[in-house]
C-alpha positions as CSV (number, residue, x, y, z in Angstrom):
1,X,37.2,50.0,17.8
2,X,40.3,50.7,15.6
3,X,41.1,54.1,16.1
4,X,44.2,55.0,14.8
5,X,46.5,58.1,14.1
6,X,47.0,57.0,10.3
7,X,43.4,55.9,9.5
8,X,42.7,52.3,8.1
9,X,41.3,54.2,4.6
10,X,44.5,56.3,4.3
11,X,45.7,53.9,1.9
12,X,49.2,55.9,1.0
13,X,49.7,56.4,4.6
14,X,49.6,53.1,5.7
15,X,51.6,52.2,2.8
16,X,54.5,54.0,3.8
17,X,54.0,53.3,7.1
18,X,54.8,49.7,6.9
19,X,57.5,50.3,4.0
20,X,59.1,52.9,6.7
21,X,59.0,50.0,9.2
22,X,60.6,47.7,6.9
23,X,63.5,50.2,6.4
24,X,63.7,50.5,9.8
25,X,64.4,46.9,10.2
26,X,67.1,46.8,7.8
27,X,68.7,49.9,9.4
28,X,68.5,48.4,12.8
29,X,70.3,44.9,12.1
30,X,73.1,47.1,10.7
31,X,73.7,49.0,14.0
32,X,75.9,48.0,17.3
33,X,72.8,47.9,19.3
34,X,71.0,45.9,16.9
35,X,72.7,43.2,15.7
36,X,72.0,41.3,18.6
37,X,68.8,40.5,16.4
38,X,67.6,39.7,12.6
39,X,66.0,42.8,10.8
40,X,63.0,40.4,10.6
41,X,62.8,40.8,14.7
42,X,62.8,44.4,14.5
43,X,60.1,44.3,12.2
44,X,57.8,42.4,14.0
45,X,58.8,44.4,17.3
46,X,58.2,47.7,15.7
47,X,55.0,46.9,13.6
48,X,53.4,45.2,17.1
49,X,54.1,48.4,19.3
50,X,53.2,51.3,16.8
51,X,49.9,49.6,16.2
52,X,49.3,48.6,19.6
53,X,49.9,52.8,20.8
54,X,47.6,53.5,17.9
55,X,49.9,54.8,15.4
56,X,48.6,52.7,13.0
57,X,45.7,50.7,12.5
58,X,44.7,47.2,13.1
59,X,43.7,46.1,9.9
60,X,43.3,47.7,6.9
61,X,42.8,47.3,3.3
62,X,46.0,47.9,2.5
63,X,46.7,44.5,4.7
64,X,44.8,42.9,2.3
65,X,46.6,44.0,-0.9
66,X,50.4,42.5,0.9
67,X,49.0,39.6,1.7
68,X,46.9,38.6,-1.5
69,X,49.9,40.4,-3.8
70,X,53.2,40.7,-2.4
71,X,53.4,37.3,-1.0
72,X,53.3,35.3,-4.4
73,X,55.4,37.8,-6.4
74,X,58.2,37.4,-3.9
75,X,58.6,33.5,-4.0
76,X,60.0,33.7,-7.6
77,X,62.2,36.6,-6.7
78,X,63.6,34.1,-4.1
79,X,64.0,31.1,-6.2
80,X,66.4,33.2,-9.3
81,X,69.4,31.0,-8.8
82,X,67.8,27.7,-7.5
83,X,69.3,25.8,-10.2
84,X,68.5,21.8,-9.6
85,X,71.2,20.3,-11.5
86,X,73.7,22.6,-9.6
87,X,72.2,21.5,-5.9
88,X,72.5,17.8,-6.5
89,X,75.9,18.1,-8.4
90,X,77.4,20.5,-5.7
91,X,75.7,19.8,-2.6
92,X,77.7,16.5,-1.7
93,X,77.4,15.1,2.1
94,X,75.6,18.6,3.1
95,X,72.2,17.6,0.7
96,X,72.3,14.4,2.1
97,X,72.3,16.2,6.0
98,X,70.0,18.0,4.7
99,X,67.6,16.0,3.6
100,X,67.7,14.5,7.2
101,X,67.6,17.8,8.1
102,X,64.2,18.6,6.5
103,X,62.8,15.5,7.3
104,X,63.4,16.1,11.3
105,X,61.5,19.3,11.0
106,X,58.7,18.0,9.3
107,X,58.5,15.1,11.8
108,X,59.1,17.1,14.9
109,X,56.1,19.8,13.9
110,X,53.7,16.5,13.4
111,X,54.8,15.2,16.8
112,X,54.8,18.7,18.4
113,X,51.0,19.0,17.3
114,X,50.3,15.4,18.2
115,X,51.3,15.9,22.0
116,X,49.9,19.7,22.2
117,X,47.0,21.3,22.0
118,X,47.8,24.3,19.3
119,X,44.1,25.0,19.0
120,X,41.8,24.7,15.9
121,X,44.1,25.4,13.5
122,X,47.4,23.5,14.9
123,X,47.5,21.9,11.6
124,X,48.2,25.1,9.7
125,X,50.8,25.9,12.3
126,X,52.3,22.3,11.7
127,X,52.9,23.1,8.2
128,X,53.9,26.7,9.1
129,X,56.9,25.8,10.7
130,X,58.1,23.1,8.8
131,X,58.1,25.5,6.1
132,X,60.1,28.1,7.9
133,X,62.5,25.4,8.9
134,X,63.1,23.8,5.8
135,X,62.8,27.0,3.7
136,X,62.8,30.3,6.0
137,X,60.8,33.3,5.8
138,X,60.1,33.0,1.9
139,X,58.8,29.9,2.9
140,X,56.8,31.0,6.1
141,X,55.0,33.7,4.0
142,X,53.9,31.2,1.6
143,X,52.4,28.8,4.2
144,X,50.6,31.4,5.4
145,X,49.1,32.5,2.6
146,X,48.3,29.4,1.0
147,X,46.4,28.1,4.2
148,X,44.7,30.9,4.8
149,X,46.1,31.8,8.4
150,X,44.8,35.2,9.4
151,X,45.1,34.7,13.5
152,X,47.9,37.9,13.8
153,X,48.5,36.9,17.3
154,X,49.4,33.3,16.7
155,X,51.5,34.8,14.0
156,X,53.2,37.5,15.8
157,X,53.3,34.8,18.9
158,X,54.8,32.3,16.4
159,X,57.4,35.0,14.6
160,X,58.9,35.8,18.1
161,X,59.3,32.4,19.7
162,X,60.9,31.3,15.9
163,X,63.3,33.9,16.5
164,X,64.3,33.3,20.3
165,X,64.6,29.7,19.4
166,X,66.5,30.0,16.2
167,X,68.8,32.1,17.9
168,X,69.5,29.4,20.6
169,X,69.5,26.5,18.3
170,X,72.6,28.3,16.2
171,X,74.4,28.9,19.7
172,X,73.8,25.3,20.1
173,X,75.4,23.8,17.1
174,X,78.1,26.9,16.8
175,X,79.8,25.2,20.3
176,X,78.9,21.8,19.4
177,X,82.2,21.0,17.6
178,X,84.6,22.2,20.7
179,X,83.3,18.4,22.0
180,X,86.0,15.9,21.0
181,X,83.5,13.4,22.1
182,X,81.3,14.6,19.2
183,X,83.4,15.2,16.8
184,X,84.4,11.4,17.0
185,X,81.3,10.2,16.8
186,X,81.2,11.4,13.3
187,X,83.3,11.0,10.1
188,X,87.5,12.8,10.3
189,X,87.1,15.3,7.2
190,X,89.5,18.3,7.0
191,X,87.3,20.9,5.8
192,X,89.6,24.1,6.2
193,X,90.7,24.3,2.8
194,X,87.9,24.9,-0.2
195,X,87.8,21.4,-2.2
196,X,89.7,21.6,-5.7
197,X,87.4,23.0,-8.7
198,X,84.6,24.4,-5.8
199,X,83.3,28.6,-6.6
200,X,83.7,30.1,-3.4
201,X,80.3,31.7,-4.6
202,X,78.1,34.1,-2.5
203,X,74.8,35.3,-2.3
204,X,75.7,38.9,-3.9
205,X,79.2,37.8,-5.8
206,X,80.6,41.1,-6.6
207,X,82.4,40.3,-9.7
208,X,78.4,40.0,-11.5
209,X,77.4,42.9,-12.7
210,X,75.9,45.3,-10.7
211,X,72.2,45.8,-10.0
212,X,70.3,48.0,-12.4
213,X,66.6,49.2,-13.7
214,X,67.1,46.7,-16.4
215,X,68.0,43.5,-14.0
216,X,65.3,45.1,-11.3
217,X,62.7,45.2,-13.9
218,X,63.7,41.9,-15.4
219,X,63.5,40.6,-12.2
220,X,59.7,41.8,-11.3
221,X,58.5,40.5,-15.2
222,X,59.3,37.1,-14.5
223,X,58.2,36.9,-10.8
224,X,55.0,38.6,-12.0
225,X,54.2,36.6,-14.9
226,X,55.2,33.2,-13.0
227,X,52.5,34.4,-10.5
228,X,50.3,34.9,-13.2
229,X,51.0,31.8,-15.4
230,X,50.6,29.4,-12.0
231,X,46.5,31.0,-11.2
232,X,46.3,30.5,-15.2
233,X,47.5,26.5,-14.5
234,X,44.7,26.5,-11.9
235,X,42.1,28.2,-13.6
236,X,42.7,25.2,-16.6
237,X,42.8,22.8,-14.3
238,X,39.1,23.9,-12.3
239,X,37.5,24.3,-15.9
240,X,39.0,20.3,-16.9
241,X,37.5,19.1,-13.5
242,X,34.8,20.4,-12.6
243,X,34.1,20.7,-8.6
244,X,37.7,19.8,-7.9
245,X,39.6,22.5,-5.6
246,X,43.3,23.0,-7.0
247,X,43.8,26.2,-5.3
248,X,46.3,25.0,-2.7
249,X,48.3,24.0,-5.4
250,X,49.0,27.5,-6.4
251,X,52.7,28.3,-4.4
252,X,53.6,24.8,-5.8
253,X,52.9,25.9,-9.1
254,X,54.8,29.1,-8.4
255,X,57.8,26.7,-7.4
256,X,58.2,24.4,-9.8
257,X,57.7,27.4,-12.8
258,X,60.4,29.7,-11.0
259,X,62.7,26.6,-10.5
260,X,62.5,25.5,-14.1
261,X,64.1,28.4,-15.6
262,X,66.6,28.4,-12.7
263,X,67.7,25.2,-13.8
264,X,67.6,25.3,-17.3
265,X,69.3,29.0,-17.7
266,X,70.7,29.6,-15.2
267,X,72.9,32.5,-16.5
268,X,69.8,34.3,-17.6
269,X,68.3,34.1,-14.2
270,X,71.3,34.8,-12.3
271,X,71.4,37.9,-14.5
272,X,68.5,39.1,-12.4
273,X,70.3,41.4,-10.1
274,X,68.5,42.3,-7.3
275,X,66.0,40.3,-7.4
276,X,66.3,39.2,-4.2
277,X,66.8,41.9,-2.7
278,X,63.3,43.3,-3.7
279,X,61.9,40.2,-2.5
280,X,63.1,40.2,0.8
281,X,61.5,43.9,1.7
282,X,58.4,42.7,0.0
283,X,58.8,40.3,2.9
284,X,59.5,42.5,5.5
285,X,56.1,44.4,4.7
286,X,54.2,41.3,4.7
287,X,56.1,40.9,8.6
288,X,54.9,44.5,9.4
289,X,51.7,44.3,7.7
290,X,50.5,40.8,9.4
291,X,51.9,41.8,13.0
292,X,50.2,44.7,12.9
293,X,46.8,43.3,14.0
294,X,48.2,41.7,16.9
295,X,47.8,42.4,20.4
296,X,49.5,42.0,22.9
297,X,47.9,40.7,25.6
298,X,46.9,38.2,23.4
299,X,50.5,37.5,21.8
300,X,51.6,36.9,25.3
301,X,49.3,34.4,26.0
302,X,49.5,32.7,22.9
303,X,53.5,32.6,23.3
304,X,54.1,29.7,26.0
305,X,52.5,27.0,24.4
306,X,54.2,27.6,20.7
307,X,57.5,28.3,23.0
308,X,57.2,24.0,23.9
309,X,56.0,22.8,20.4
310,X,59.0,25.0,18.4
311,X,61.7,23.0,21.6
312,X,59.8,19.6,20.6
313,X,59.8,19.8,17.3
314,X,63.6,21.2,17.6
315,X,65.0,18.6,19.6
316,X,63.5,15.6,17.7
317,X,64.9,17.8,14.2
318,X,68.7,17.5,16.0
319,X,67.9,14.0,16.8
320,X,66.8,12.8,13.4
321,X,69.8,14.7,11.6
322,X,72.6,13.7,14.1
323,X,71.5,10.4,15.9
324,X,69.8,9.4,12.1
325,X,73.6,10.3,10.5
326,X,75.3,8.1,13.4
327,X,73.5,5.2,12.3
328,X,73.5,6.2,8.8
329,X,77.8,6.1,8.8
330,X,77.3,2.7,10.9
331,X,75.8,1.1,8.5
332,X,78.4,2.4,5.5
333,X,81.1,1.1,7.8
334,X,79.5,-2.2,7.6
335,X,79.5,-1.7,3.8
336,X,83.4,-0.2,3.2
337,X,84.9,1.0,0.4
338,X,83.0,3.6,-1.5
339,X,80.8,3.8,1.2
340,X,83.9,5.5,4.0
341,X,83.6,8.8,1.2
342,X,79.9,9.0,1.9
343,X,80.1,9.2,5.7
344,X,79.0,12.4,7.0
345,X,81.4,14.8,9.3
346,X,80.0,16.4,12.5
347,X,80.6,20.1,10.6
348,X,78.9,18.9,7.2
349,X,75.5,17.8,9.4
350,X,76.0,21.0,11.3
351,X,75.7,23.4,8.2
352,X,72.8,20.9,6.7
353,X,70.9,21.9,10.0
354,X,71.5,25.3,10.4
355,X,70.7,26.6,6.3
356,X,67.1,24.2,7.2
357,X,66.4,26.3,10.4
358,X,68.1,29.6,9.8
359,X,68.5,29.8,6.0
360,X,70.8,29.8,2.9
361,X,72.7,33.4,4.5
362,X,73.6,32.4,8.0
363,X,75.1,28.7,6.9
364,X,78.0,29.8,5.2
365,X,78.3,32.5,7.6
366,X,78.7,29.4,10.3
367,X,80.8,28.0,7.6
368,X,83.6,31.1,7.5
369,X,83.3,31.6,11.5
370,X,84.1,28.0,12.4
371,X,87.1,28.3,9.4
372,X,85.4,25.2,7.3
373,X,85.9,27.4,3.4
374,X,85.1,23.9,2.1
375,X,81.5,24.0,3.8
376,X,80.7,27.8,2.5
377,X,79.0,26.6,-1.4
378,X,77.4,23.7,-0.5
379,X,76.5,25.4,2.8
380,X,74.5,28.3,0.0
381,X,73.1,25.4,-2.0
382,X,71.3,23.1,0.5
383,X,69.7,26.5,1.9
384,X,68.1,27.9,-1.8
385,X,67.1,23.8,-2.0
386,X,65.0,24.7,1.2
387,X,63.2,27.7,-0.9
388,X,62.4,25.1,-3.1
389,X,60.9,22.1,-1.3
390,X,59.9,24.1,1.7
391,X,56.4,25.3,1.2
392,X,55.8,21.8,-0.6
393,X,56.9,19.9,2.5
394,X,54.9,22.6,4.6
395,X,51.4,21.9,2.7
396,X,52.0,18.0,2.8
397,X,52.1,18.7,6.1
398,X,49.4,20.4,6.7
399,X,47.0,17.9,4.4
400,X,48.6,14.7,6.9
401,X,47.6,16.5,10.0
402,X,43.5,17.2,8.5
403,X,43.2,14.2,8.0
């Protein structure tokens, strides 16, 4: 029975309820105490526990408005400076890693599912986590929503053994370079000093303009109406073919109309300030919202088995992007000239790795700690191409591993 101090029909309540947990997320990263995990962690660990003492309730209507609204509208609001043209031109050696990069994940979810028993839906989860690391949470959201996947134990399970194993994986390649041995097994590139001509750009740049109701409102139009425009594509499409199902191609409609614009005004878009920003707490109140029906018992159960499928599919992501660069700089050896330029440095594949599995933010943070300034832009740009091609790879993904 869910009994609950806020009751599931208080819609207001539980509205701010979940809002006050995602503030409470981004208040807690900020502190001492909490920066030893993401906001996102907080989240989950503070939706789980009030809804498990019975502060708030299980499910809910509400649930059902973040997960059928919020979701969508905050892809777009992700995907305001995903300009194409800039990726390829700008991304260099690190687009190449990370193209390896999302190409490991994908392969090591497949694999992970193939030698695991994940249940009746272990294909969702396949695509789930190739999503998050390709893309990240933006990504993660969209898988779920697009498959379907309404298990909020698996998901709660799944969010917390993502975030242990993210954390370890960046330990991991953080030390990596203090081995000589590595580092030699990998292309000599100085990459202290920013290369001539490159923006030493950011995710919030502070000479833009600031954030306003204009930019915020701007912002919310075009993720709204992109929303709108990609069911619009689907309904069109259902009425040309009759008895064909092009639902799941809904969040890569929503891509591919938010990435257009991106590319092809860039300035425009990038005028959108704050855009993000509202898109990552609509995230954080899906987090809340979706952990709240989990329980815990449950969660802990669930946890072991996804804890050896996220190691699996992480250990054959670092083999493909680091063993599969190694023979990739072999074989330009062989070829010389032109080809010594295109070899890829042990730091280059390191920041390729980490914006797959941690995101566009923490990669040129990795960048700055480990003094590489050159790594910082492209480090940005390979980590908005995973917003792009992440819930793509994720559902491709998920269709393989039906069949």
């Amino acid at each position: 029975m869910n009994v609950s101090l806020i009751p599931a029909d208080a819609h207001f309540a539980v509205a701010a309820a979940l809002f006050a947990i995602a503030l409470f997320g981004f208040w807690a990263e900020k502190q001492a105490w909490g920066r030893v995990l993401t906001g996102a962690v907080w989240v989950l660990l503070t939706a789980i526990l009030v809804s498990n003492v019975g502060i708030i309730p299980k499910s809910a209507d509400f649930y059902g408005l973040v997960f059928s609204y919020f979701v969508p509208v905050l892809i777009p609001l992700f995907l305001l400076r995903a300009d194409v043209r800039k990726i390829i031109a700008e991304s260099g050696r690190v687009g190449l890693g990370f193209l390896l990069a999302a190409m490991g994940s994908a392969i090591g979810a497949m694999v992970g599912v193939h030698l695991l028993d994940l249940g009746a839906k272990e294909a969702e989860l396949g695509g789930i986590f190739t999503a998050t690391y390709v893309g990240g949470s933006v990504n993660y959201a969209a898988l779920i929503q697009a498959t379907g996947f309404d298990d909020a134990n698996v998901i709660s399970a799944a969010t917390a053994v993502d975030s242990l194993m993210s954390a370890l994986f960046l330990a991991v390649i953080a030390i990596m370079p203090a081995s000589s041995w590595l580092m030699g097994r990998f292309a000599q590139r100085d990459h202290s000093q920013a290369e001539p001509g490159a923006p030493t750009e950011s995710l919030d740049d502070s000479d833009e303009p600031g954030i306003s109701a204009f930019s915020l409102c701007a912002a919310l139009v075009f993720s709204i109406s992109v929303v709108a425009l990609s069911d619009a594509l689907i309904l069109l499409l259902q009425s040309l073919w009759d008895g064909s199902d092009f639902k799941p191609l809904r969040y890569i409609f929503i891509t591919l109309l938010s990435v257009l614009p991106a590319t092809f005004a860039p300035k425009t878009m990038q005028s959108l300030r704050g855009g993000e920003e509202i898109g990552l707490i609509l995230a954080f109140v899906f987090f809340a919202a979706i952990c709240a029906g989990a329980d815990v018992f449950a969660l802990l159960g669930t946890a072991p088995i996804l804890l050896a499928f996220v190691v699996i599919l992480l250990l054959i992501h670092g083999a493909v992007v680091f063993i599969g660069a190694w023979c990739i700089n072999k074989g330009l050896r062989v070829v010389g000239g032109r080809g010594d330029a295109a070899q890829l440095s042990l730091p280059e594949l390191i920041i390729a790795s980490n914006a797959a599995i941690l995101g566009a933010t923490t990669a040129p943070a990795l960048a700055m700690a480990r003094g590489w300034p050159a790594l910082v832009t492209p480090g940005i740009l390979v980590g908005v191409a995973g917003y792009i091609i992440g819930t793509p790879l994720g559902i491709l993904v998920v269709t393989l591993l039906s069949r």
